[in-house]
N, C-alpha and C positions, 0 to 999 in steps of 0.2 A: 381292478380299481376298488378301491375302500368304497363302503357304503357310507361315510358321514361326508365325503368328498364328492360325491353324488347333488345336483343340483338339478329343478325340476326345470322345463322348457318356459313354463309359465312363471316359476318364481325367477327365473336369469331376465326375461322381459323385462317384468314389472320392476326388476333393481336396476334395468339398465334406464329404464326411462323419468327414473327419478333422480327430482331436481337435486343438485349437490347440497351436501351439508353446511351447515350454520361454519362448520370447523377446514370443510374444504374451500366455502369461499373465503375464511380469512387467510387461510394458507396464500390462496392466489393472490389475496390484496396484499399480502406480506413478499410473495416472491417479485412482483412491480415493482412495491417498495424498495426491495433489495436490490434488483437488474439496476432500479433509477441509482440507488446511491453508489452502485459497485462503477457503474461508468461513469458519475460526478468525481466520481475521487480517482479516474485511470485507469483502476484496472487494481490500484496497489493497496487498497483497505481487504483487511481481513475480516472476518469473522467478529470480533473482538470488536475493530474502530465501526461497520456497520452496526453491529446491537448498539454500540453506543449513540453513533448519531440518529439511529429508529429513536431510542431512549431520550435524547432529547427534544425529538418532533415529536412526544408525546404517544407515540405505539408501543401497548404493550406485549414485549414478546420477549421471553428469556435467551442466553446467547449461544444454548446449546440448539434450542431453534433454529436459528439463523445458520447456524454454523452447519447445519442438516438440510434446510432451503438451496443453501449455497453450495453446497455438494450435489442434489438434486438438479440444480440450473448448471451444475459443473463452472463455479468464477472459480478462478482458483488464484485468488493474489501474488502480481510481483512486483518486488521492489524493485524501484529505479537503482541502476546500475551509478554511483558519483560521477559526476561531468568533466571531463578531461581537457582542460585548455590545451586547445591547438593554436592558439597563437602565439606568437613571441614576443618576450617582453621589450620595453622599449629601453635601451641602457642609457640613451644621454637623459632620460627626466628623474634617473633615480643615482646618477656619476656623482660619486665623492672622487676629487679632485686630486691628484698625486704629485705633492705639494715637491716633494725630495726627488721625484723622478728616478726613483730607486737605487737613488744613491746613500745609502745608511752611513758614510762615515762625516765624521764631525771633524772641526779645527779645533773646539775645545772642549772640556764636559759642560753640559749641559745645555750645549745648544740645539741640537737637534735628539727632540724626545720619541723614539717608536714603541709600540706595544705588541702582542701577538697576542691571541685568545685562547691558539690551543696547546 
């Protein structure tokens, strides 16, 4: 074992029983911060959109922070998947009419007008 890695029985005590730092408790009020906004938004805010809404509730804390917290608390954002209609549409509230009954010939020109699109 190295001698600078060497730690005495009485100085490991006296650091274990001291109170946390000015920088460890803002850490923890920051990782709250983070838990609460990471489950207001689902699950699906990253890194990026929590700094931002911290940034608007007035905490200040840069995003590469955040983005270290939230690796730390392991969120790990995902986006919602697009929503897939499973239902069927309804055809008679949207039926245009079929006026010729598919019958395309005419008696003279220009009596009966059709179009195609493609």
């Amino acid at each position: 074992m190295c001698a600078w890695l060497e730690v005495s029985a009485s100085g490991f005590f006296d650091w274990r029983g001291r109170p946390a730092s000015a920088t460890a408790q803002r850490r923890q009020v920051l990782r709250e911060k983070i838990t609460a906004a990471f489950a207001a938004a689902d699950g699906t805010y990253g890194y990026r959109r929590i700094h931002a809404q911290l940034a608007r509730q007035g905490v200040g804390c840069g995003p590469e922070l955040v983005r270290q917290l939230m690796a730390e608390l392991s969120l790990v954002p995902c986006q919602p998947r697009p929503r897939v209609c499973l239902t069927k549409q309804d055809r008679q509230r949207h039926h245009i009419p079929d006026l010729l009954q598919q019958d395309f010939t005419a008696d003279r020109p220009g009596t009966t007008l059709i179009g195609d699109i493609t």
